[in-house]
N, C-alpha and C positions, 0 to 999 in steps of 0.2 A: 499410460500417457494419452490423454484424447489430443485428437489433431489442432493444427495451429488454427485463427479466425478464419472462416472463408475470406473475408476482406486481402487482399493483400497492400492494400493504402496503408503505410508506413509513414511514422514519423519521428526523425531521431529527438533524442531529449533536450536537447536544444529548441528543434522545429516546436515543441512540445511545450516547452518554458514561453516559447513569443506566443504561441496560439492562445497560451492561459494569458499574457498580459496583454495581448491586443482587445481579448475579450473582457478583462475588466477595465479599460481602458474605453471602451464601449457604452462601461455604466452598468457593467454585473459586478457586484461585489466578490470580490475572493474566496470570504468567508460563507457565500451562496453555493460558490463553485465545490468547496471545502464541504461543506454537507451534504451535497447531490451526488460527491464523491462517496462518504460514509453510507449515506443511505443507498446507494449501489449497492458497495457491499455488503452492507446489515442483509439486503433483500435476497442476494445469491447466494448467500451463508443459512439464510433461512428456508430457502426453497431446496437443500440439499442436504443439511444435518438436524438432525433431532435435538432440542436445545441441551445443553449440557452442559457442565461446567467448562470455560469456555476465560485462553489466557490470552489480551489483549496486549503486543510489546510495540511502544509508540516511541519514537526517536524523535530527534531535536529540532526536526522541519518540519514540512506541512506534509511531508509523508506521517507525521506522528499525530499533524493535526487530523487527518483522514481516521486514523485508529483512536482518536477520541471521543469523535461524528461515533464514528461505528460501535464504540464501548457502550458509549451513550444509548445507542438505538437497541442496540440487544436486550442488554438491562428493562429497557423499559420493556421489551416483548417478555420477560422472566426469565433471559439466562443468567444463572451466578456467573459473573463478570470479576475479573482480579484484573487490574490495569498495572503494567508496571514502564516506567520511562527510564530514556538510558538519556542520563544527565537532571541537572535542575528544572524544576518545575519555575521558576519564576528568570530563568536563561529563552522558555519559550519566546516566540516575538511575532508580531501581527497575527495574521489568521490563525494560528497553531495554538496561540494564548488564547484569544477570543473562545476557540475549541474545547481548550482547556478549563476554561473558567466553568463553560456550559456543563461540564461532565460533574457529576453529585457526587462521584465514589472518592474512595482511597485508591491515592496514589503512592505505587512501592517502586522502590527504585532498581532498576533491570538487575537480575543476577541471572547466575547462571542453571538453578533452577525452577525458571518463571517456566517452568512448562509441569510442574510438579501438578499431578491431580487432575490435569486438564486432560479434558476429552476435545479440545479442537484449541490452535493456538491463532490466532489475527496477527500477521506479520508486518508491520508499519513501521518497522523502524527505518530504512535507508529510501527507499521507493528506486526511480531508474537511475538517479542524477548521482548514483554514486562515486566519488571522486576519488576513493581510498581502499588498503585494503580493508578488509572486516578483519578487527585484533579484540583483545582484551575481552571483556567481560560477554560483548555481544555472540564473539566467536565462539566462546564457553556456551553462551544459551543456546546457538543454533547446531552447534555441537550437540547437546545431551538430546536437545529436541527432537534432528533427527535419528537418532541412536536411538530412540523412542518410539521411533513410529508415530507420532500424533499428528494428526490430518493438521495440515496447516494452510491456512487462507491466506495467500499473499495480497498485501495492497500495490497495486500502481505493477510491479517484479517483484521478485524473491529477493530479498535483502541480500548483498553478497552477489549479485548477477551485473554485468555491466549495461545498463539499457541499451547502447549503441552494439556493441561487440558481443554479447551473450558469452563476456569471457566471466569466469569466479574469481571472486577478487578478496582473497586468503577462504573465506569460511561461506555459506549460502543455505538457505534453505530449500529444501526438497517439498515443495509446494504440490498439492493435490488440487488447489483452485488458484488462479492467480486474474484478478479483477483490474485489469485497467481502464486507462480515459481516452475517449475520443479516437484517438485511432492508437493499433499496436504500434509496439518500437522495436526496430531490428535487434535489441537481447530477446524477445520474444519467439524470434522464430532462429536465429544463430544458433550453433552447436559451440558450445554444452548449452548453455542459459536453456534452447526450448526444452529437452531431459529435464530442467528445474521447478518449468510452470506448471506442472499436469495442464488441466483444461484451461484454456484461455478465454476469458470472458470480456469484450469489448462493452462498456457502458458510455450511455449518454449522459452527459454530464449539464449541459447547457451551453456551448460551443457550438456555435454553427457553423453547419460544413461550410455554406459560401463566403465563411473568413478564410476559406486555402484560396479561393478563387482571386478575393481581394488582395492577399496577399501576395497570390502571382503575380496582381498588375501590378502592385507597387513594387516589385523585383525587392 
């Protein structure tokens, strides 16, 4: 496990959720926010594993749109890409659709073998705002996956980690990278959740700090 961000500026997934809609409320689209996200990750997935076949699991928010950004941007560098989503493809909605439409590939719907043959899996199905436990089918994938050993890159947390409490919430993945935005969230460095992230990588997304500043005047 390498250690948490040097930063310790926190921001619970709430503080998190207003940060993102203050700043496209500013006049940055979502869907800009949404691929500076993916391309994040494409870029610290790339400076660290050797391409390989390589299993993309995108859930039904804009944590799923980030892992379409990101299916999308591999692909195009040459890794064999298998994208799988947990729920309907046309249940997408705003930025996650946009996401979606963008990506070229076959889309298979999450089981519990989306980790089959893969040499690295992209984690984006829940991100931090998770509000439930992880049951059914997703538990099954995150299940066999770590029972597998396959280096797994989380988007945003480890699927199954609570962003605020770093509690597990039924099932989680055992993350070796875990790529978030703008600043960490206390599931980040919380016991159990920090065991979950391996290395924590803080990305700039396109948020600017001096919206905390702003934000403080206006209480």
């Amino acid at each position: 496990m390498k250690p948490p961000p040097d930063s310790i500026e926190l921001l619970s997934v709430a503080e998190m959720t207003r940060a993102d809609a203050m700043t496209i409320a500013h006049g940055k689209a979502g869907i800009t926010l949404m691929e500076n996200a993916g391309r994040a990750v494409a870029r610290e997935i790339a400076a660290r594993f050797r391409p390989g076949p390589v299993s993309v699991l995108c859930g039904p928010g804009n944590n799923g749109g980030d892992g379409f950004v990101v299916a999308r941007l591999l692909a195009e560098q040459g890794w064999p890409v298998t994208l799988f989503l947990l729920g309907k493809r046309d249940a997408l909605k705003g930025d996650a659709a946009i996401a979606a439409d963008r990506w070229p590939g076959a889309i298979h719907a999450l089981d519990a073998d989306a980790g089959r043959g893969a040499s690295l899996i992209v984690d984006a199905l829940f991100g931090a705002g998770l509000a439930r436990d992880v049951e059914g089918v997703a538990a099954d994938a995150i299940n066999r996956i770590n029972e597998a050993r396959i280096p797994v890159v989380a988007v945003d947390v480890p699927s199954g980690i609570d962003g605020d409490t770093g509690a597990v919430r039924g099932a989680a993945f055992a993350a070796a990278l875990t790529v978030t935005f703008f600043r960490a969230k206390p599931g980040h460095l919380l016991l159990p959740g920090r065991l979950y992230c391996g290395e924590v990588k803080v990305a700039n997304i396109g948020i600017e700090p001096a919206l905390l500043a702003t934000w403080a005047q206006s209480g």
